[in-house]
Steps between C-alpha positions, in 0.01 A plus 500: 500500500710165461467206725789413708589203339454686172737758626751226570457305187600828325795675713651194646612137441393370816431093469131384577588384868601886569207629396271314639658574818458887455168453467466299810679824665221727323244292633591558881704784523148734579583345852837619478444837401193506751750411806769730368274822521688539106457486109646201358692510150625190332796568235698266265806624321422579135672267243403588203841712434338783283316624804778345760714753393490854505718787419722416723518113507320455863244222576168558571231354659102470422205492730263201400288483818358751745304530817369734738419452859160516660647560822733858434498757263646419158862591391399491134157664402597447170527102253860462561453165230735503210726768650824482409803575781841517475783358704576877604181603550449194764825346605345294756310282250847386298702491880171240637537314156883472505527423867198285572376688841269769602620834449400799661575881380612729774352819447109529339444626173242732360235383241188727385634720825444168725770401698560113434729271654576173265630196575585159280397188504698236255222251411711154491402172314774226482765744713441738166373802547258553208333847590501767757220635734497867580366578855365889463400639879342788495616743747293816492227379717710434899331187675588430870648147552190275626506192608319414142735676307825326657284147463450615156847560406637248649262258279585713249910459553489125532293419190756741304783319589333163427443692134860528520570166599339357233199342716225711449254465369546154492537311178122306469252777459280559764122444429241793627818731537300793297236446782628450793487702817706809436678679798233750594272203574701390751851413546654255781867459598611207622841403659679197424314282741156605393424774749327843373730800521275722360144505393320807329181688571348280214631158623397540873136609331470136309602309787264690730241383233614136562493487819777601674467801716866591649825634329673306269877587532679207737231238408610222251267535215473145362325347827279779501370515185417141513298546850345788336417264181171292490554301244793293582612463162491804447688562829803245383512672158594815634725375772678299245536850287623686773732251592647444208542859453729492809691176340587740217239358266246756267177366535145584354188717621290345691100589627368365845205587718488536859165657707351579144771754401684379148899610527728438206889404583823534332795387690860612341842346628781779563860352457756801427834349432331161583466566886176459616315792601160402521196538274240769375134447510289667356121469583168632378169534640293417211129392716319764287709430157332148521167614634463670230650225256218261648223731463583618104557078489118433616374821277645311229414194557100632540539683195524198356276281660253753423615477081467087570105578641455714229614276214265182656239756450539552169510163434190457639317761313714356171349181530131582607547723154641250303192231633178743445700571110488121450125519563397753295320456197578849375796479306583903534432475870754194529796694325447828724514247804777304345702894459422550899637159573828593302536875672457327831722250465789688387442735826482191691879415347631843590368483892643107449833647420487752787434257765827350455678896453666569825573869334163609330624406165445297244710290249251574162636237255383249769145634514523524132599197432225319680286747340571414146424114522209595573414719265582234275307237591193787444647530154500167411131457494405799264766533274864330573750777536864447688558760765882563637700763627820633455746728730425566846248704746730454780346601822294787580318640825176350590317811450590441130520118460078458489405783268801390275371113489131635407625692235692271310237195530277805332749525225536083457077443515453820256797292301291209529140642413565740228824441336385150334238295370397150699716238433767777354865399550694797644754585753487759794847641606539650831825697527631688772787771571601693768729772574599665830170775468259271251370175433369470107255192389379471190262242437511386128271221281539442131114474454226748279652838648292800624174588327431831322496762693558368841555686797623401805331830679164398341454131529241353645699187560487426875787358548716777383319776665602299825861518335498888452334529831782303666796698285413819588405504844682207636825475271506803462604418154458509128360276264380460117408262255614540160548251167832266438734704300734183428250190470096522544343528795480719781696639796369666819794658639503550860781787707491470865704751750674277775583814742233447776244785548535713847 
């Protein structure tokens, strides 16, 4: 399905401002339609004339945007996007667009044998009216008038008009408005002068958590909140909201703490016709939200500390390796130490890497490029071969990052050992490509190529036997080694799956 602004780059000729001001409505009309107990449907005439026009010359209209409420039953079950109306079919959207007001019908229609009642709502920019909103109540389910339902509504009629007006949403985007408190969190009405009207179940329930134990409706809400407050910047910050709100000014979430409960504000100015009327706020108790936030924060952050531990300690071992190889007079001895220095260390990088992964993943062409300096440096002293790679690992889960590194400094030392003869020129070439399901490496040299008969299932080679060991039952992969079609050498050709295992 098309994007909204795709819709309206291909059915209409609306300028940049316009759009971008649709898709500030989109972004906050889920409190709309949540306060209206109705579907909301935003149309735009169709321009392009071969679909403008049908048999009988009438405009029509398209549906770019929809949404549902979370509060009432739905009027439209079905994706009402990229329907196409015409001027017959819903008079009320050309009357709202030609007279620039809401527009009510009298008498309910019947959709999917659902009674609806629709009204319009021109959405202004500049005094132009540049699309229409359809509000779609349905009517099969009664409700008895509450005192939350008329609050509602009368929310509900106020920030319509302002839609009409041309002042909501306003024309600066509101940051956090995708996350902030929606109405079933809690929902305050405030008159003009900054005392509650109504307060909901929800918003009585995160006060109570603050501190306050009495009723809310009568009491002015900015001193309050700041009593309630400890922190008193905190406290100023959402005074300052609320009254601004009331000023006719949108304003930002805001978090504060009072009495160790978290609550997350919104404060929204109502100005229909550009008479004050108040404000909405719209509050959240999110104490557990953040509980939980700080406990996955200090799992992470020992998950980590315990990779940092575990890297000094292979560090440690690395070294006390690397010092009993420099004092051993057995030359065979000294390499096999040498080869455990090498594994270790390129663990060491992984858990290195991980330490500094606040998500449990890690960024391979890093670890492989620290990896292949230092292969290098090896190289250099028995024969002097150039190692480099080409494309890119990208990241990978931790569960795959280690076995991965071991495998491929398997494939560079085997490179090293067997593909040339010391002090043999050569070049080792890394490459790397990945796809949405795979990653391939294929490890080439240009050096002596693979012996008769060779066998990757019966070497004896330790080295690879770790590298089968590792494909198969970490990787879960494939792997072979096979001769240079194109230039001499060989190739060990490495396919990994990237979809984690369950």
């Amino acid at each position: 399905m098309s994007t909204l602004s795709e819709l309206l780059a291909e059915h209409t000729r609306l300028p940049g401002t316009a759009v971008d001001h649709l898709q500030l409505v989109v972004a906050e009309w889920q409190l709309l339609s949540d306060l209206s107990f109705a579907d909301f449907l935003m149309w735009v005439p169709v321009e392009d004339t071969a679909e403008a026009e049908g048999s009988n010359g009438e405009e029509r209209f398209l549906c770019v945007a929809q949404a549902r409420p979370t509060t009432a039953p739905t009027a439209h079950p079905e994706d009402m996007v990229g329907t196409v109306v015409t001027a017959a079919e819903h008079p009320q959207l050309r009357r709202a667009m030609a007279e620039g007001r809401i527009c009510r019908e009298e008498d309910p229609r019947w959709h999917l044998g659902v009674p609806v009642r629709r009204e319009t709502i021109p959405v202004l920019i500049d005094r132009s009216c540049v699309a229409v909103l359809s509000r779609d109540i349905n009517l099969a389910v009664p409700r008895v008038p509450s005192p939350l339902e008329i609050a509602y509504l009368g929310s509900a009629a106020d920030l319509c008009q302002m839609i009409a007006d041309g002042t909501f949403p306003a024309p600066e985007p509101t940051p956090g408005a995708h996350t902030s408190p929606r109405v079933g969190d809690g929902f305050i009405r405030l008159d003009p002068s900054g005392a509650v009207v109504f307060a909901s179940p929800n918003a009585l329930s995160a006060y109570h958590r603050m501190g306050h134990a009495s009723d809310l409706v009568g009491v002015h809400l900015a001193p309050l909140t700041r009593s309630l407050i400890s922190d008193p910047f905190d406290a100023t910050e959402v005074v300052q909201r609320v009254r601004s709100a009331l000023d006719g000014k949108p304003s930002m979430r805001v978090e504060a703490e009072a009495r160790g409960a978290m609550v997350l504000f919104r404060a929204l100015p109502l100005r229909p016709r550009g008479q004050s009327a108040g404000a909405l706020v719209l509050v959240r108790d999110i104490t557990e939200v953040r509980r939980r936030d700080r406990a996955l924060m200090s799992k992470d952050a020992t998950i980590r500390e315990i990779h940092h531990r575990v890297k000094n300690n292979l560090q440690t071992v690395a070294a006390l390796l690397r010092l009993q190889a420099r004092r051993t007079g057995n030359d065979e001895a000294r390499q096999v130490l040498e080869e455990s220095v090498r594994r270790v260390t390129s663990i060491a990088l992984v858990h290195e890497t991980l330490s500094m992964s606040a998500d449990e993943r890690v960024s391979l062409d890093d670890v492989v490029d620290q990896v292949i300096p230092m292969m290098s440096d090896v190289a250099t002293t028995e024969t002097r071969v150039a190692v480099r790679r080409e494309g890119k690992f990208g990241v990978v889960p931790a569960e795959l990052a280690t076995p991965l590194v071991m495998v491929l400094t398997e494939l560079v030392q085997n490179a090293f050992e067997h593909a040339f003869e010391p002090g043999q020129r050569g070049d080792v070439l890394v490459t790397a490509e990945r796809s949405s399901k795979w990653l391939d490496v294929v490890v080439h040299d240009d050096g002596r190529g693979l012996p008769p008969g060779f066998s990757l299932e019966r070497t004896k080679s330790l080295g690879l036997q770790i590298v089968r060991t590792l494909v198969e039952s970490e990787l879960r992969g494939s792997l072979s080694l096979r001769r240079r079609t194109s230039a001499p050498g060989t190739e060990a050709v490495l396919r990994v799956p990237l979809k984690r295992r369950r």
